[in-house]
KEMI-301590 format. One record per atom (N, C-alpha, C): residue number from 1; chain; x, y, z. Coordinates in nm, 4 decimals, decimal comma, always signed. Example, Ala and Ser with C-alpha at 12.3 -4.5 7.8 and 13.67 -1.06 7.14 Angstrom:
<atoms>
<atom 1 A <+1,3190 -0,5690 +0,7800>>,
<atom 1 A <+1,2300 -0,4500 +0,7800>>,
<atom 1 A <+1,3200 -0,3300 +0,7800>>,
<atom 2 A <+1,2850 -0,2250 +0,7080>>,
<atom 2 A <+1,3670 -0,1060 +0,7140>>,
<atom 2 A <+1,2900 +0,0030 +0,7870>>,
</atoms>
This chain:
<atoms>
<atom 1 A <-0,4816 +0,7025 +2,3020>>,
<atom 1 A <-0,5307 +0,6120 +2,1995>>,
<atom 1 A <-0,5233 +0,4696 +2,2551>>,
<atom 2 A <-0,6284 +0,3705 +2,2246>>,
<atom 2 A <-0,6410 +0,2077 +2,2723>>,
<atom 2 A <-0,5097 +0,1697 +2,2074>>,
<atom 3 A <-0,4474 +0,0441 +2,2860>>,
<atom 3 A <-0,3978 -0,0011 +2,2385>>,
<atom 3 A <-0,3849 -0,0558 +2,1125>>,
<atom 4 A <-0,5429 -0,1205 +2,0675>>,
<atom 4 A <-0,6160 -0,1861 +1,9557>>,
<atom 4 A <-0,5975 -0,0432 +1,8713>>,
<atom 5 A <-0,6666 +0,0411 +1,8777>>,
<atom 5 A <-0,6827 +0,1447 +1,7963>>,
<atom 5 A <-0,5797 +0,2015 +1,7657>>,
<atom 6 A <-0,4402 +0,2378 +1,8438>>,
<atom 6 A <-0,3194 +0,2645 +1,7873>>,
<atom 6 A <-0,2712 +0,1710 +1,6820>>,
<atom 7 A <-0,2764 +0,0346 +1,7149>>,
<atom 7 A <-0,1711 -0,0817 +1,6065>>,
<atom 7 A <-0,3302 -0,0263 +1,4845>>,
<atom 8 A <-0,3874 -0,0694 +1,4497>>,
<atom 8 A <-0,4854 -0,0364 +1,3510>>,
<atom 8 A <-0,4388 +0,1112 +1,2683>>,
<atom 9 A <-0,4572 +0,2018 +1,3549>>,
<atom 9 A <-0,3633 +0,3423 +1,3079>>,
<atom 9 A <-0,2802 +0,3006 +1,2217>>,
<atom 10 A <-0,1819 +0,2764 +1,3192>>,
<atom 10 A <-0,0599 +0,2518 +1,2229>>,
<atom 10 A <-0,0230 +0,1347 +1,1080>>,
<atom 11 A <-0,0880 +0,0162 +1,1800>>,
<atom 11 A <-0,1252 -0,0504 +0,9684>>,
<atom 11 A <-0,1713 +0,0190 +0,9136>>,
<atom 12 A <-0,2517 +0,1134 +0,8850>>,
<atom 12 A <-0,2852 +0,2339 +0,7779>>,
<atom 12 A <-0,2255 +0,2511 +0,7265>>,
<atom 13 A <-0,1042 +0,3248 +0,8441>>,
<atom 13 A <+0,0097 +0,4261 +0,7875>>,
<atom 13 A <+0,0979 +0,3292 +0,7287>>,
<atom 14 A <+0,1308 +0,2069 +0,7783>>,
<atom 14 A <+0,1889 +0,0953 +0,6737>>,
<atom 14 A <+0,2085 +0,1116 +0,5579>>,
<atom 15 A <+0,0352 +0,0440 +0,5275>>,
<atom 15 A <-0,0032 +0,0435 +0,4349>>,
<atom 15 A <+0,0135 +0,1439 +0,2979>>,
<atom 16 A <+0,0368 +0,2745 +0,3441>>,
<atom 16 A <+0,0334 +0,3686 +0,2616>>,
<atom 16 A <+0,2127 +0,3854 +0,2271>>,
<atom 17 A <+0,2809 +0,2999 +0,2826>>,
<atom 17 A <+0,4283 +0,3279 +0,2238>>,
<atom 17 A <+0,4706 +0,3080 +0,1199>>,
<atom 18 A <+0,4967 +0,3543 +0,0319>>,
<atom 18 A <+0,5816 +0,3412 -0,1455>>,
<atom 18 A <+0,4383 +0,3536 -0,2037>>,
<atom 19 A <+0,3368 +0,4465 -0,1660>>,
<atom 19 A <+0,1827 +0,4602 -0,2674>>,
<atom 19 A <+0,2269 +0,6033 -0,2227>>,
<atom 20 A <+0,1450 +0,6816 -0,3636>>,
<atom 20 A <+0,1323 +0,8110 -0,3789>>,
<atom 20 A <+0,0436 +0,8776 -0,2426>>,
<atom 21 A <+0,0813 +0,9965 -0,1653>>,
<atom 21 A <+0,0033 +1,0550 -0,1086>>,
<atom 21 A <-0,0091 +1,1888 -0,1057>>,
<atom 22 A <-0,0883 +1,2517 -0,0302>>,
<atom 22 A <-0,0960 +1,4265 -0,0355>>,
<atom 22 A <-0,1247 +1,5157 +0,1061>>,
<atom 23 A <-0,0070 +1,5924 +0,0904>>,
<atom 23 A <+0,0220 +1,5914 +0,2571>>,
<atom 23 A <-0,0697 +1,8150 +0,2415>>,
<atom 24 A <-0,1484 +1,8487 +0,3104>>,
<atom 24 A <-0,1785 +1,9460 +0,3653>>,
<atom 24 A <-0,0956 +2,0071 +0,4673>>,
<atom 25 A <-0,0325 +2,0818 +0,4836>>,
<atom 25 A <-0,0197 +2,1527 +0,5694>>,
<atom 25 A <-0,0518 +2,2627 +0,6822>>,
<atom 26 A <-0,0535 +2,2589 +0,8240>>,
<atom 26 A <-0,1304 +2,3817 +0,8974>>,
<atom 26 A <-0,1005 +2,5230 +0,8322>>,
<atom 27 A <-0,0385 +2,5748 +0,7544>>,
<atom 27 A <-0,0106 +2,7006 +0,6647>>,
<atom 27 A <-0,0634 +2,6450 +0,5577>>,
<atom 28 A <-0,1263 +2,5621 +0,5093>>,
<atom 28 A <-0,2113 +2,5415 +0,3855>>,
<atom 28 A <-0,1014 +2,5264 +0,2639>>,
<atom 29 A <-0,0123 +2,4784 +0,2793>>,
<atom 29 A <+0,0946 +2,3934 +0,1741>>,
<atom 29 A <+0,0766 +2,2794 +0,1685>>,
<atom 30 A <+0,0747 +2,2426 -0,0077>>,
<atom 30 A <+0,0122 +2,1004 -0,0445>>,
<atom 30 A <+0,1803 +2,0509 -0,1221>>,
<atom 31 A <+0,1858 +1,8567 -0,0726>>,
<atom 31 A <+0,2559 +1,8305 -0,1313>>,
<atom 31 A <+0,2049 +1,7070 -0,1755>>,
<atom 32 A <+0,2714 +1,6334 -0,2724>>,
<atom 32 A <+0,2202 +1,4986 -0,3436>>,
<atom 32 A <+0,3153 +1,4272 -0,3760>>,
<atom 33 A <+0,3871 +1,3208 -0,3028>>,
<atom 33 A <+0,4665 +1,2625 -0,3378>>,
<atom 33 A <+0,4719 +1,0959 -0,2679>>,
<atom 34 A <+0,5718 +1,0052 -0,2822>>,
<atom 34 A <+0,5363 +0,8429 -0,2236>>,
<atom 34 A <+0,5916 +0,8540 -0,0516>>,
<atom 35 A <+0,4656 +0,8427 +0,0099>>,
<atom 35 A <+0,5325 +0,7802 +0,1881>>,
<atom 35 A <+0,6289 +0,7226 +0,1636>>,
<atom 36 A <+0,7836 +0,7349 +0,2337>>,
<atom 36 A <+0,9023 +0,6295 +0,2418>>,
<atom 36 A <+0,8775 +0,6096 +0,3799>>,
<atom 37 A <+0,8505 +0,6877 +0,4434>>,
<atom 37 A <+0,8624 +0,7014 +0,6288>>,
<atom 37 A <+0,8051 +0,7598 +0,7235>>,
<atom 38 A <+0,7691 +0,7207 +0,8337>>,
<atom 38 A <+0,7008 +0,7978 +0,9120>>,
<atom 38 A <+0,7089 +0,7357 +1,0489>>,
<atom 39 A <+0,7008 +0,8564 +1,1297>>,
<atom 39 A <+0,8191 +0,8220 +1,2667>>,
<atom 39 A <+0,6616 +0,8373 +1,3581>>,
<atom 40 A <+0,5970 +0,6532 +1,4212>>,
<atom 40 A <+0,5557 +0,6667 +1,4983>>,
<atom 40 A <+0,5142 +0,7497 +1,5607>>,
<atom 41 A <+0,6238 +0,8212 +1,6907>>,
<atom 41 A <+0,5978 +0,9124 +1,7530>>,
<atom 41 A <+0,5740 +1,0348 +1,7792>>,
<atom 42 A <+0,6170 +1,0873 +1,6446>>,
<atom 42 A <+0,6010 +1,2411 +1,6521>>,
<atom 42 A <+0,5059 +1,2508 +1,4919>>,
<atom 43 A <+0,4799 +1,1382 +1,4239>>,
<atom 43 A <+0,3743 +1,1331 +1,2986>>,
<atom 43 A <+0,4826 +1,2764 +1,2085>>,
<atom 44 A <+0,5926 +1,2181 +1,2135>>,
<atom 44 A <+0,6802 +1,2937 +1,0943>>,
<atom 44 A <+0,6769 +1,2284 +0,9959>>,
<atom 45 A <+0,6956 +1,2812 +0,8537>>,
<atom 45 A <+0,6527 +1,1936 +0,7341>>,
<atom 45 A <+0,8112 +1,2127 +0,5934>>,
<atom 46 A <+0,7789 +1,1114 +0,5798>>,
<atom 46 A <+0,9186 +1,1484 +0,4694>>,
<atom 46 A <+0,8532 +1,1020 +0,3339>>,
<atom 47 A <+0,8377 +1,1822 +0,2645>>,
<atom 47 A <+0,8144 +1,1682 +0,1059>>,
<atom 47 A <+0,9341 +1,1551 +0,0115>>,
<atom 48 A <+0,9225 +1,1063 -0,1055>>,
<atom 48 A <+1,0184 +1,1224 -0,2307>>,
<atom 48 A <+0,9166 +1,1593 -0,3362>>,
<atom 49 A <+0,9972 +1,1987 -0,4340>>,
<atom 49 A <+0,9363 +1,2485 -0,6015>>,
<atom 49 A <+0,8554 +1,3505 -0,5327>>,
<atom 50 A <+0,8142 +1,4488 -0,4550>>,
<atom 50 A <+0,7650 +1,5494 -0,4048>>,
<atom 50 A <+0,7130 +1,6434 -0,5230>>,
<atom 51 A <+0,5802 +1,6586 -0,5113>>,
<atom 51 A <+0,5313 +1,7901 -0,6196>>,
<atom 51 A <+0,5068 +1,8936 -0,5485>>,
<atom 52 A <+0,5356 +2,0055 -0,5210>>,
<atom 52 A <+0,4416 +2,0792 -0,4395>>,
<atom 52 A <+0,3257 +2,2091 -0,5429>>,
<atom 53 A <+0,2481 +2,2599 -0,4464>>,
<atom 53 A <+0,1169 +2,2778 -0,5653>>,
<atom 53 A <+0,1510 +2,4202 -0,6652>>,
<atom 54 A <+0,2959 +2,4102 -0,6561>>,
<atom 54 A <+0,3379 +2,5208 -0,7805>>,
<atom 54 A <+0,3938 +2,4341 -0,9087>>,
<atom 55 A <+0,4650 +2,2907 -0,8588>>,
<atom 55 A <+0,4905 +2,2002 -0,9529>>,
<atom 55 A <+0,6191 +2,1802 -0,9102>>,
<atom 56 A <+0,6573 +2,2713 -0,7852>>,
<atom 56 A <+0,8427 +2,2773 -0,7899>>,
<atom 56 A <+0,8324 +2,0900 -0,7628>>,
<atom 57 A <+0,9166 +2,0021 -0,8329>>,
<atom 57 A <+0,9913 +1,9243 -0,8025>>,
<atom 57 A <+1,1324 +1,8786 -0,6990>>,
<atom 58 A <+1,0855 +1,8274 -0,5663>>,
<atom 58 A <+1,1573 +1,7687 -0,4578>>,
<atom 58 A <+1,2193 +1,6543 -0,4535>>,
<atom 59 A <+1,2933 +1,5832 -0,4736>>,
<atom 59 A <+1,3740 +1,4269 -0,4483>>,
<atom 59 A <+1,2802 +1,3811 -0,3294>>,
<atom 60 A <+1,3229 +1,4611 -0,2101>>,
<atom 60 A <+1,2754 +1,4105 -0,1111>>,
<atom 60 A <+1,2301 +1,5557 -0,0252>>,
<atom 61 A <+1,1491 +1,4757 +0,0634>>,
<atom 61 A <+1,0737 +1,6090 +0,1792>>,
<atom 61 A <+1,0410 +1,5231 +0,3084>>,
<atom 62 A <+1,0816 +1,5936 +0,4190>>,
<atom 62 A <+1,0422 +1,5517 +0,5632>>,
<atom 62 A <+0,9376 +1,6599 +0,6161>>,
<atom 63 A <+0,9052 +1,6133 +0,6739>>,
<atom 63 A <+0,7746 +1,7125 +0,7211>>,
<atom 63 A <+0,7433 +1,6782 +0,8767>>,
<atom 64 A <+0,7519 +1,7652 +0,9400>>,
<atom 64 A <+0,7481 +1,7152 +1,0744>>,
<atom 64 A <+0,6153 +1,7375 +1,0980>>,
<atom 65 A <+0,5501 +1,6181 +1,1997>>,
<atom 65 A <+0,3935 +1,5906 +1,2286>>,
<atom 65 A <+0,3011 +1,6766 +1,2498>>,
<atom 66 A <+0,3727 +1,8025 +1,3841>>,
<atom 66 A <+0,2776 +1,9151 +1,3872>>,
<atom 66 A <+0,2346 +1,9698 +1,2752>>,
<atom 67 A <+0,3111 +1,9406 +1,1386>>,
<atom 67 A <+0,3028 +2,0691 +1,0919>>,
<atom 67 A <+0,1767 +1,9946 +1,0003>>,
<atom 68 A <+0,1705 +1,9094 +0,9820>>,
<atom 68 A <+0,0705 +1,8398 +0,9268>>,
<atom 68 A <-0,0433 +1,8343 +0,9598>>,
<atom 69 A <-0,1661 +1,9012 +0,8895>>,
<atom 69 A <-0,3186 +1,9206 +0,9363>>,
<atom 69 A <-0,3512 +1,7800 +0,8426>>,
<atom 70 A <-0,3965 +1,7965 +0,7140>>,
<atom 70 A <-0,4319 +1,6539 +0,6580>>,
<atom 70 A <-0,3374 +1,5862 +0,5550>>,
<atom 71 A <-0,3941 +1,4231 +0,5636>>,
<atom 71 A <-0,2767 +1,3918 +0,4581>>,
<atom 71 A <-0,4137 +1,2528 +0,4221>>,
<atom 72 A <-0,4174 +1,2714 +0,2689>>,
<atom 72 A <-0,4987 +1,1445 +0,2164>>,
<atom 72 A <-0,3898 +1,0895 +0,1033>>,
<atom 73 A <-0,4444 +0,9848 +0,0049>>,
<atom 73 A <-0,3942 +0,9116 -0,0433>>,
<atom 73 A <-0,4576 +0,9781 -0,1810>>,
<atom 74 A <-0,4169 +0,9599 -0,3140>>,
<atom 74 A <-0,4027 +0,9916 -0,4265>>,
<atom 74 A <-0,4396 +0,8818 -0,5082>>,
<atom 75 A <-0,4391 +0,7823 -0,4888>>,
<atom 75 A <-0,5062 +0,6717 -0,5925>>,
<atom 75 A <-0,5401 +0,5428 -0,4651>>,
<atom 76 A <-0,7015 +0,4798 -0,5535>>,
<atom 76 A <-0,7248 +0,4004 -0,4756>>,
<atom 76 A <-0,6203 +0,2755 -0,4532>>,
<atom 77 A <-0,6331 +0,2117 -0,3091>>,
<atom 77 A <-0,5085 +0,1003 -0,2745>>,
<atom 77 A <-0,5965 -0,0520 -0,3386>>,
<atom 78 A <-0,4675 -0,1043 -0,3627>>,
<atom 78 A <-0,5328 -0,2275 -0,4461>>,
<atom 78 A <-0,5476 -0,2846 -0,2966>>,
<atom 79 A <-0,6890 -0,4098 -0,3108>>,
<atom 79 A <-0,7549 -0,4795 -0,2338>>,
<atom 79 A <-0,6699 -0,6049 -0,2030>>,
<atom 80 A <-0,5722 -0,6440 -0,1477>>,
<atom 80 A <-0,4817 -0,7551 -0,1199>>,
<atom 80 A <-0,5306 -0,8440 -0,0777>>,
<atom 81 A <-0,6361 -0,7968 +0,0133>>,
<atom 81 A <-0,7077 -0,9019 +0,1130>>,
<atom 81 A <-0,8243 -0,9707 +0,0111>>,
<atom 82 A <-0,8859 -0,8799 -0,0449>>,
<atom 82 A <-1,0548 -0,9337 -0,1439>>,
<atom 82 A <-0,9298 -1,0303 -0,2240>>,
<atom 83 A <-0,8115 -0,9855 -0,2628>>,
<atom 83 A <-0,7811 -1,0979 -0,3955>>,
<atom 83 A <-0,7742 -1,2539 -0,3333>>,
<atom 84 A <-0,6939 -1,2468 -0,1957>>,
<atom 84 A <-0,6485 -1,3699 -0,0959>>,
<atom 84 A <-0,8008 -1,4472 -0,1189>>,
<atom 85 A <-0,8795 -1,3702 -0,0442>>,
<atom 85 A <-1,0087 -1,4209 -0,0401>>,
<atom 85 A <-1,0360 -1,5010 -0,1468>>,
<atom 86 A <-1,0203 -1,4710 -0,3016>>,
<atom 86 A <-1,1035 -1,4718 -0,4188>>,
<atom 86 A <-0,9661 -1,6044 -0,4466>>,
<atom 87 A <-0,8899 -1,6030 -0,4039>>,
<atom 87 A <-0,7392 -1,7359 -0,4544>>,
<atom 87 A <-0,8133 -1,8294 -0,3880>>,
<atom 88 A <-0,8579 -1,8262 -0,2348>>,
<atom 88 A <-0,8798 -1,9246 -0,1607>>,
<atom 88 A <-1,0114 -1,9838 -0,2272>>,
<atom 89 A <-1,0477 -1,9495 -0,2862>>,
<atom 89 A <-1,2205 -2,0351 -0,3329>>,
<atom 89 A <-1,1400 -2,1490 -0,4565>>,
<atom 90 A <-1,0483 -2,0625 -0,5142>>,
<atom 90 A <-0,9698 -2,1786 -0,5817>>,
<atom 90 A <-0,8680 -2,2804 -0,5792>>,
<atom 91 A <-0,8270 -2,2213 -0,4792>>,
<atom 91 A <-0,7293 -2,2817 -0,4017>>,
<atom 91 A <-0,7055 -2,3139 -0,1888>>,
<atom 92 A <-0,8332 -2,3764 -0,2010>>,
<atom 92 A <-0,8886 -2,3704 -0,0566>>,
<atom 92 A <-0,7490 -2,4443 +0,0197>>,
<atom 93 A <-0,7639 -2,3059 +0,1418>>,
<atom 93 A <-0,6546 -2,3478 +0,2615>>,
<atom 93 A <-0,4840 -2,3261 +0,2315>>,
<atom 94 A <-0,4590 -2,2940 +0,0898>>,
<atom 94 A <-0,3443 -2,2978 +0,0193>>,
<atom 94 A <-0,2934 -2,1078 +0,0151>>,
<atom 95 A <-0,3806 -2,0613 +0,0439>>,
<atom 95 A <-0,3286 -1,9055 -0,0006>>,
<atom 95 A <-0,3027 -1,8882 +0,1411>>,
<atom 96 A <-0,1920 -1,7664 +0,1812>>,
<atom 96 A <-0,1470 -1,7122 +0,2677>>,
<atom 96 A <-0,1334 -1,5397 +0,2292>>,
<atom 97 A <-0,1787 -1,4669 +0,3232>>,
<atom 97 A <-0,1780 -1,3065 +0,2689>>,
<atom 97 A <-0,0633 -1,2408 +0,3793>>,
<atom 98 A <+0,0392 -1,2160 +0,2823>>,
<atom 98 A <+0,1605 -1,0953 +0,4006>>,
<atom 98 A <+0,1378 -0,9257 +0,4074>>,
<atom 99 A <-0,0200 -0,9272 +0,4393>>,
<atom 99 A <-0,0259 -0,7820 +0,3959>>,
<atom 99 A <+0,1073 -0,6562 +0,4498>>,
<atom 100 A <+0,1432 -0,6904 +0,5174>>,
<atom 100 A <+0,3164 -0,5909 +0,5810>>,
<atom 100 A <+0,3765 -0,5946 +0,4214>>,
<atom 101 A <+0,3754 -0,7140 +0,4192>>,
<atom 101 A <+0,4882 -0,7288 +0,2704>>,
<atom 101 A <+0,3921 -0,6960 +0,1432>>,
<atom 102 A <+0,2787 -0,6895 +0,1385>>,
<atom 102 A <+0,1794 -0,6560 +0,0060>>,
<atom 102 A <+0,2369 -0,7596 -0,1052>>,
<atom 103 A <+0,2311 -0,8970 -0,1036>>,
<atom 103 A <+0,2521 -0,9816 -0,1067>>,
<atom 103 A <+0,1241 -1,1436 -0,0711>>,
<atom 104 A <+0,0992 -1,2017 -0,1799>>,
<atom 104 A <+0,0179 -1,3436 -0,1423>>,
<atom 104 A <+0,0806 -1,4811 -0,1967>>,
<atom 105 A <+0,1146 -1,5863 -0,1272>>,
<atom 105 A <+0,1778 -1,6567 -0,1624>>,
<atom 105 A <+0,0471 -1,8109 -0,1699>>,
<atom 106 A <+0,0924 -1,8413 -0,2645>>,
<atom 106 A <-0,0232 -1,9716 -0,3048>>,
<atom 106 A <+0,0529 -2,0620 -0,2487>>,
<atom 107 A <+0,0043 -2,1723 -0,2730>>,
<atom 107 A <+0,1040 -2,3369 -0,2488>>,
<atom 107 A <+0,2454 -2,3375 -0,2054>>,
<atom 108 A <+0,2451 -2,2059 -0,1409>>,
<atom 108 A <+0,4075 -2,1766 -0,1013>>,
<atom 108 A <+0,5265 -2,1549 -0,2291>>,
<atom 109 A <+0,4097 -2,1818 -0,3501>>,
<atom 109 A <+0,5649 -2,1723 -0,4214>>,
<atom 109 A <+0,5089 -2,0414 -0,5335>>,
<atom 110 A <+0,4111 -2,0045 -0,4938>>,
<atom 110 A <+0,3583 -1,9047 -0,6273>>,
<atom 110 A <+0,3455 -1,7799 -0,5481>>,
<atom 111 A <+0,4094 -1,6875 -0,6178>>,
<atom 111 A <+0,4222 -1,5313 -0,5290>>,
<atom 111 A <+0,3078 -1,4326 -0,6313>>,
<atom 112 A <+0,2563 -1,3443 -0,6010>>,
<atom 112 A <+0,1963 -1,2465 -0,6661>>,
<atom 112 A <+0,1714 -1,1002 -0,5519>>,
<atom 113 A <+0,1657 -1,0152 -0,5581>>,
<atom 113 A <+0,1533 -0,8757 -0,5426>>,
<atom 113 A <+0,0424 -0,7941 -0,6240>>,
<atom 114 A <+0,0515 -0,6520 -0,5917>>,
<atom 114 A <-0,0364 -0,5681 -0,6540>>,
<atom 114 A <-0,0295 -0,5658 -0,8366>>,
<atom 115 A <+0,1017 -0,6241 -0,8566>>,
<atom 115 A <+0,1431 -0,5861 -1,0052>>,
<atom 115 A <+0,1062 -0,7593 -1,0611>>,
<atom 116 A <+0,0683 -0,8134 -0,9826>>,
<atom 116 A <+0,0303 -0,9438 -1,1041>>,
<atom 116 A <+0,1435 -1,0874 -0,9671>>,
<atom 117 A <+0,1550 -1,1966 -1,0917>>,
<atom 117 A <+0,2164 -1,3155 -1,0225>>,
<atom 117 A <+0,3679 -1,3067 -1,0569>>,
<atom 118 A <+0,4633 -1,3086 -0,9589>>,
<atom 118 A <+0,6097 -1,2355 -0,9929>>,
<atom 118 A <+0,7041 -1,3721 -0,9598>>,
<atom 119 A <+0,6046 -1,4579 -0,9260>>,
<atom 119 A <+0,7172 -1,5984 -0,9023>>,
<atom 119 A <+0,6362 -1,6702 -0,9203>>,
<atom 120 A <+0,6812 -1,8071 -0,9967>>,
<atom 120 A <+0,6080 -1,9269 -0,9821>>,
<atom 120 A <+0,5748 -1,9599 -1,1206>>,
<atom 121 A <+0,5486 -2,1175 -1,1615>>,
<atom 121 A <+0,5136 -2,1567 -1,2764>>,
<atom 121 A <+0,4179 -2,2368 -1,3206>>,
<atom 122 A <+0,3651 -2,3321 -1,3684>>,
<atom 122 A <+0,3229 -2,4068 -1,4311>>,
<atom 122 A <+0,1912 -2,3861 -1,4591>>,
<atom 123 A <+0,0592 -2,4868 -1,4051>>,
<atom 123 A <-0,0086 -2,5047 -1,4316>>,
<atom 123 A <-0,1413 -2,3846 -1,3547>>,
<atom 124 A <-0,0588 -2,3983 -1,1703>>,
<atom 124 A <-0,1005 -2,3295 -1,0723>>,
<atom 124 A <-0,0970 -2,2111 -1,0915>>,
<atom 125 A <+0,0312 -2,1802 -1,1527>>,
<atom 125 A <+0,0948 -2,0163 -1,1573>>,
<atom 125 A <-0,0151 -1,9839 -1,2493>>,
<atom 126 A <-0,0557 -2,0433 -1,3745>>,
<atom 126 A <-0,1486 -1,9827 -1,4828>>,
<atom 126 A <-0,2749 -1,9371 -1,4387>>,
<atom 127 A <-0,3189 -2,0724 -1,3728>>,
<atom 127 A <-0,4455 -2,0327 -1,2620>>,
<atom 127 A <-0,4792 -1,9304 -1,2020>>,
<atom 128 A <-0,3727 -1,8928 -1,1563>>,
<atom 128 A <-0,3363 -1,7969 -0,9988>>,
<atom 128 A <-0,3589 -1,6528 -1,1238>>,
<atom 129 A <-0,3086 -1,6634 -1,1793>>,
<atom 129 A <-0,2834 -1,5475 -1,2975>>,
<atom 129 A <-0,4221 -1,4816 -1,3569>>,
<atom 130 A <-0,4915 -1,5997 -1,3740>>,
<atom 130 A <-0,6117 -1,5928 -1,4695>>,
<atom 130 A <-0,6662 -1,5110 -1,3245>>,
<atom 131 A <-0,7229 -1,6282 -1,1939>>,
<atom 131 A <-0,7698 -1,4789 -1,1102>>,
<atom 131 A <-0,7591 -1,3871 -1,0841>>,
<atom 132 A <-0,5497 -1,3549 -1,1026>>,
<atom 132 A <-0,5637 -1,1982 -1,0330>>,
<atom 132 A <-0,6119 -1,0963 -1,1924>>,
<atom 133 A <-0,6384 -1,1749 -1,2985>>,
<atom 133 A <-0,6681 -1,0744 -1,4215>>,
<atom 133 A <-0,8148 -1,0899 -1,4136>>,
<atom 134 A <-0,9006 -1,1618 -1,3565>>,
<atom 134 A <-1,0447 -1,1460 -1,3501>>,
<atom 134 A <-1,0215 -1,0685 -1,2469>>,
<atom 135 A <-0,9666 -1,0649 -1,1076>>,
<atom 135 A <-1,0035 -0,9601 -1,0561>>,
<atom 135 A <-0,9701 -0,8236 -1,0861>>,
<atom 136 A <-0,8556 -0,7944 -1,1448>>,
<atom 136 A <-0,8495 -0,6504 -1,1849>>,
<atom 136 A <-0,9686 -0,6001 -1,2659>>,
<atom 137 A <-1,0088 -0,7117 -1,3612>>,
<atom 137 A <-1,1340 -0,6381 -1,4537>>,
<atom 137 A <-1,1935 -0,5567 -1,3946>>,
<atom 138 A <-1,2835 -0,7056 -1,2725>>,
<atom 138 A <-1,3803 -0,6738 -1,1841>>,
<atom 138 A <-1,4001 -0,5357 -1,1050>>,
<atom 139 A <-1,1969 -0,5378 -1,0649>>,
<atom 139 A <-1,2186 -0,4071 -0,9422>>,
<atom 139 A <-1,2395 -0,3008 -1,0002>>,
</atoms>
């Protein structure tokens, strides 16, 4: 694998940590539970809240890579980047996006995430607010 094309890979797999996913197995065992982990090198995966497709309930499940044929995601991922984008038209040069952290920070002092604006106040914070609730409409 390219160098480029490995780091890309693996922000994916980032990306998909603490979001619902659904792991296939090469024996055709399905599980559904949140990525906590996944080991680079051997693409071993660690789930929690585990369903598997009888309903048995798991805390947690490791799954080692071979054994894994497919694994997709279960609900669409919120757009972190389109929102950054959509702050900066209002707040030009002022937004910063930590996609690692799923995390956007305005004027340095206003925090927001997938769940809305989780720090920050006044006038800006309301602002910041009103976009990320036009964009949820939108998305």
């Amino acid at each position: 694998m390219s160098s480029l094309g490995a780091k890309k890979f693996f922000e994916e797999m980032a990306s998909l940590l603490q979001k619902p996913i659904t792991i296939v197995t090469t024996s055709d065992k399905q599980y559904t539970g949140n990525l906590v982990g996944f080991d680079p090198a051997s693409l071993s995966l660690c789930l929690s809240d585990v369903r598997d497709e009888d309903g048995k309930v798991l805390p947690k499940l490791f799954i080692y890579g071979q054994t894994v044929a497919r694994m997709f995601i279960t609900e669409k991922p919120f757009d972190l980047k389109r929102l950054a984008e959509r702050l900066d038209k209002v707040f030009p040069k002022l937004v910063k996006l930590y996609e690692d952290a799923g995390t956007i920070v305005v004027m340095d002092k206003i925090r927001l995430t997938s769940e809305g604006v989780v720090e920050g106040s006044g006038p800006a914070a309301e602002r910041t607010r009103k976009v990320y609730e036009e964009f949820i409409k939108g998305a």
